[in-house]
C-alpha positions in Angstrom: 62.7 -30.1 -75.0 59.1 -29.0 -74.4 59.6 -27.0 -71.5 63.0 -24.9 -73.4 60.5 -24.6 -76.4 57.7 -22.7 -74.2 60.5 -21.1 -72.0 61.4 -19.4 -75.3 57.8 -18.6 -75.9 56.8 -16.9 -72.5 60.0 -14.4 -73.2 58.7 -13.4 -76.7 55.5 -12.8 -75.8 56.7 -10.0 -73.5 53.9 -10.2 -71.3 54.7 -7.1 -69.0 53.7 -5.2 -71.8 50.6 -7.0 -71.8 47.3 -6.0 -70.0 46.2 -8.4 -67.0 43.8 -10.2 -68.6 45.7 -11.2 -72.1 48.2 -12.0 -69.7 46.1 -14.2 -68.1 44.7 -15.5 -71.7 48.3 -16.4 -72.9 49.6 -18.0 -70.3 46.7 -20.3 -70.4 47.1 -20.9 -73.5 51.1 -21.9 -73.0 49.9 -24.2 -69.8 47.4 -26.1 -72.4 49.5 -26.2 -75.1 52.6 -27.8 -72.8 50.2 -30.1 -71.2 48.4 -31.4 -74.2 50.9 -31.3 -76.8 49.1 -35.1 -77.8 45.7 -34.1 -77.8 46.5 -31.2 -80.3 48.4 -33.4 -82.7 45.6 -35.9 -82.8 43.6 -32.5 -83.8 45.7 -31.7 -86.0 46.0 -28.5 -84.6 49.9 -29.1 -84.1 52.5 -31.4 -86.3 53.5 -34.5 -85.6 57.2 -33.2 -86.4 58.5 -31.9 -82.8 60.9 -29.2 -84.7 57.9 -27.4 -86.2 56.1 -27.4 -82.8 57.9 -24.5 -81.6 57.1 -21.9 -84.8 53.2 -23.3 -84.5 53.1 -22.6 -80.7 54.3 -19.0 -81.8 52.8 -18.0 -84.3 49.2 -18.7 -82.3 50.4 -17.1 -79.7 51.4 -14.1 -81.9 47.7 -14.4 -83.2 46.3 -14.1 -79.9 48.0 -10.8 -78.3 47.9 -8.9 -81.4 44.5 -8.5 -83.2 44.0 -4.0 -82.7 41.2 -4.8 -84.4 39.2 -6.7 -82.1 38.2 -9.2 -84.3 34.5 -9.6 -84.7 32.7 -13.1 -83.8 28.8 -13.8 -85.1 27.0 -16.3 -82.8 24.0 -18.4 -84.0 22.7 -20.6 -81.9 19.2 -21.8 -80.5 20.0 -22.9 -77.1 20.8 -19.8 -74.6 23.2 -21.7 -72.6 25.1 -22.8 -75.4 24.9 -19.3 -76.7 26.3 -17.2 -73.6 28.9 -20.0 -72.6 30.1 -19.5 -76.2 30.0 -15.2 -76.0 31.4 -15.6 -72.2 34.6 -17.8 -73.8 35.5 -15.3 -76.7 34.9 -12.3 -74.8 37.6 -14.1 -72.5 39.8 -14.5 -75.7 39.4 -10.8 -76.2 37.0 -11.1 -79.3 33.9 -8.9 -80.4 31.1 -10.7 -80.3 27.8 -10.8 -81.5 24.7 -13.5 -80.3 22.0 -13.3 -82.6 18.4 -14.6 -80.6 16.2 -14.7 -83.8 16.8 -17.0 -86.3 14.3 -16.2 -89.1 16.2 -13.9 -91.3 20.2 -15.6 -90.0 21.9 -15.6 -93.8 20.4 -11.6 -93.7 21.8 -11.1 -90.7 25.8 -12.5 -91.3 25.1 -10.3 -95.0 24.1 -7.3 -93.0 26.7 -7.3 -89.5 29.1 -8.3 -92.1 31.4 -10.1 -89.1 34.9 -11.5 -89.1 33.9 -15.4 -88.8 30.9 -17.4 -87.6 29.8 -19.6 -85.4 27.0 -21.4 -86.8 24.4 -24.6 -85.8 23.3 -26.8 -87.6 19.9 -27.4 -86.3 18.4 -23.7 -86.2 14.4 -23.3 -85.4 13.1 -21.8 -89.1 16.1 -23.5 -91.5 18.7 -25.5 -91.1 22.6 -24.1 -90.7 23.3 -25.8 -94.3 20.8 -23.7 -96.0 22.1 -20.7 -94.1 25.6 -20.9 -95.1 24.4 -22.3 -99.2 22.6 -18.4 -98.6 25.4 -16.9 -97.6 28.0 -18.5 -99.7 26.0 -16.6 -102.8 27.5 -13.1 -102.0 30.1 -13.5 -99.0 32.9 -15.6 -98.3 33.1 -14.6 -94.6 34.5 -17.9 -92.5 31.9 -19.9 -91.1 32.5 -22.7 -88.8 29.7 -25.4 -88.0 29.4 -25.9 -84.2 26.5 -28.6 -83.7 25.6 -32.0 -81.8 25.2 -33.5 -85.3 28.3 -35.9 -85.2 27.4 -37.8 -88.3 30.6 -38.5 -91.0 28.0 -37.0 -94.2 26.3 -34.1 -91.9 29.8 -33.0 -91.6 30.7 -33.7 -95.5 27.3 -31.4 -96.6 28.7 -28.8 -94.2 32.2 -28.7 -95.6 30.1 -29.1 -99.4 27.8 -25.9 -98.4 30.6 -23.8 -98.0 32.1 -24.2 -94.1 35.6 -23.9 -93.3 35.6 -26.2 -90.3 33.0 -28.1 -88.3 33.0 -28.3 -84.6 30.7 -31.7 -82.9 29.5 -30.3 -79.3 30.3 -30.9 -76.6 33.1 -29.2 -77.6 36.3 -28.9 -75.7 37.3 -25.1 -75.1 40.6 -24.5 -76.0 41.0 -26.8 -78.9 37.6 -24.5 -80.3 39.6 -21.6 -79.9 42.7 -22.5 -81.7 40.3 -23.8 -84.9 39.0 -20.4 -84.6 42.3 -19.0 -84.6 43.5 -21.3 -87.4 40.5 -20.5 -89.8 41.0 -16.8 -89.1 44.7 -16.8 -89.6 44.4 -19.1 -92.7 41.2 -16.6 -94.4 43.5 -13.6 -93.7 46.1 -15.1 -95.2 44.6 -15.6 -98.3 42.9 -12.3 -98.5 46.3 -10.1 -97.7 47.8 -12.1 -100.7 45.4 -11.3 -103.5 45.0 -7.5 -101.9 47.1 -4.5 -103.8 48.5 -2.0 -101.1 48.7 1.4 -102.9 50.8 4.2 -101.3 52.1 7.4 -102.9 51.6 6.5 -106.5 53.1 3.1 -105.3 51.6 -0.3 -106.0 53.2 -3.5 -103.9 51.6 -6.4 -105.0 52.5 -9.3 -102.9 50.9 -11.7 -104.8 53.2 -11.5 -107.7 56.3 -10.3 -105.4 56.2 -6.8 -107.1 56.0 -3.4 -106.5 55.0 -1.0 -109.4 55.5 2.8 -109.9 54.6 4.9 -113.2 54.7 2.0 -115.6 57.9 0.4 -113.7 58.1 -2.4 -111.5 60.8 -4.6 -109.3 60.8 -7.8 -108.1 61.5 -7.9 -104.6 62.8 -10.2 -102.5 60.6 -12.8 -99.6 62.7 -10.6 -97.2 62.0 -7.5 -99.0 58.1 -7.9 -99.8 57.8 -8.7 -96.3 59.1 -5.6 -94.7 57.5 -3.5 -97.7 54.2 -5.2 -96.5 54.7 -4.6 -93.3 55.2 -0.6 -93.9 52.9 -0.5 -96.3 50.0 -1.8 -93.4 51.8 1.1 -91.5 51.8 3.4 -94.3 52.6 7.6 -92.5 53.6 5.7 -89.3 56.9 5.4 -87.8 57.6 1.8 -87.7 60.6 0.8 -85.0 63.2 -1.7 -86.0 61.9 -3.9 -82.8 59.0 -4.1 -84.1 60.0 -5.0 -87.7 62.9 -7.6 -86.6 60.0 -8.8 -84.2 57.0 -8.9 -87.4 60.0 -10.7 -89.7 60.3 -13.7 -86.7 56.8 -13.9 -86.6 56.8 -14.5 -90.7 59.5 -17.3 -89.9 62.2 -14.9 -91.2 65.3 -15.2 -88.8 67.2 -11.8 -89.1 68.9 -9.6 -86.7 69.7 -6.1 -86.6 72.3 -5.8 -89.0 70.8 -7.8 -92.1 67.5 -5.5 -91.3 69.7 -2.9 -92.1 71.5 -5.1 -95.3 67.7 -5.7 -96.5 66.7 -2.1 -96.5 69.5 -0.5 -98.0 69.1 -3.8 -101.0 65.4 -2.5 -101.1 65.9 0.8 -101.3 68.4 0.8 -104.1 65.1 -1.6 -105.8 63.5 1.6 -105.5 65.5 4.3 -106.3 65.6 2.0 -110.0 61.8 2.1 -110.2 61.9 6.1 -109.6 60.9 6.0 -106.1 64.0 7.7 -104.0 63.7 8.3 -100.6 60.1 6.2 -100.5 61.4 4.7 -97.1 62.5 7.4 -94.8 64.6 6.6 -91.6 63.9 8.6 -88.8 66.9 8.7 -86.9 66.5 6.8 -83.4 62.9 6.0 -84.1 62.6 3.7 -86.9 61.0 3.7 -90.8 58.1 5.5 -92.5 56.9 5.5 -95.8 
């Protein structure tokens, strides 16, 4: 079963599209993730239920080959080798990243490079990582994740109580590192694209309430709908294939081929043309959809 699952996976992935090196990145990743299938439910990483292995497997993979925006990873840690074997691993991963070498002024500094997610010790030369994040937690709620040799039950309760999303005990084993970076980032996104308002030509989609609103009148759209709004919406002025949105819709666990893509559209259009907003999704003929 495990082997059809990631069979499956390495032909979604499409990796000759795929520069050498995130080639290389993902098919380690598969290799790990079909030899230690245990070890990551243990973790927690993966379920226990074998049916929701594949859609988990997926979806991280997904994560991985498609951040354009080079996510942006803040190092702080005291001990150098620590510190470049950490920036050498994400680099590999295809992150940004950033070592800080001072220490003094650390909760100025995550204010100030304002990154994606940190990596943060515990046991820091001028204050402790605790005090650091408590600082931080005051005006940001950027993911921080405690990596230190602290492995004490209550050091890792204060951490979670200061504000961390996830705490890491050295040594620390790569790969699992990497997907609990991967999970805190995909999780924090998450929560952050639902409470954000996407406005576009006078239009408002709200995907927290499942709405999108136009001179004083709204629609309630559908999970189908809301999720290929969103996804033109993030595209807003591009032309957006019908690959890539059947493609985006399987990634959001939404099974559909061509044909109900083209049954969702014209359900959503008519949606709009109610609210006043004719002709808001344009199809370009042999290309795809803009808005």
């Amino acid at each position: 079963m495990i082997g059809c699952l990631f069979s499956t996976v390495q032909i979604s992935v499409r990796l000759e599209e795929r520069s050498a090196q995130m080639k290389s990145m993902l098919l380690f990743w598969m290799a790990f993730m079909r030899n230690h299938v245990e070890l990551l439910q243990k973790t927690q990483i993966m379920p226990m239920k074998p049916e929701n292995l594949y859609s988990e497997v997926r979806e991280l993979s997904i994560f991985l080959r498609r951040r354009e925006d080079r996510v942006n990873i803040l190092i702080i840690e005291d001990d150098a080798a620590i510190r470049q074997e950490l920036k050498l691993l994400l680099e590999n991963a295809l992150y940004q990243v950033t070592a800080l070498t001072e220490f003094g002024e650390a909760a100025e500094a995550i204010i100030n490079i304002q990154p994606d997610l940190v990596l943060l010790d515990v046991n820091l030369p001028e204050e402790s990582g605790f005090a650091v994040c408590r600082k931080v937690r005051e005006v940001s709620q950027v993911p921080i994740i405690f990596v230190t040799s602290r492995t004490d039950s209550m050091d890792e309760l204060e951490g979670m109580l200061k504000g961390g999303d996830d705490y890491i005990t050295k040594p620390f084993n790569a790969p699992v590192l990497l997907a609990r970076i991967a999970a805190v980032l995909k999780r924090t996104r998450k929560e952050n694209d639902e409470d954000a308002k996407l406005i576009h030509k006078g239009a408002e989609l709200d995907p927290g309430r499942g709405q999108i609103l136009y001179q004083g009148e709204q629609a309630d759209l559908t999970k189908n709908e809301l999720k290929i709004l969103y996804f033109l919406f993030q595209r807003k002025s591009e032309i957006v294939s019908r690959m890539d949105l059947v493609e985006y819709l399987w990634d959001q666990q939404v099974f559909i081929d061509d044909n109900a893509l083209s049954v969702n559209v014209t359900r959503l259009r008519g949606k709009l043309e109610e609210i006043g907003l004719a002709d808001f999704i344009e199809t370009k003929r042999g290309m795809g959809y803009r808005i």
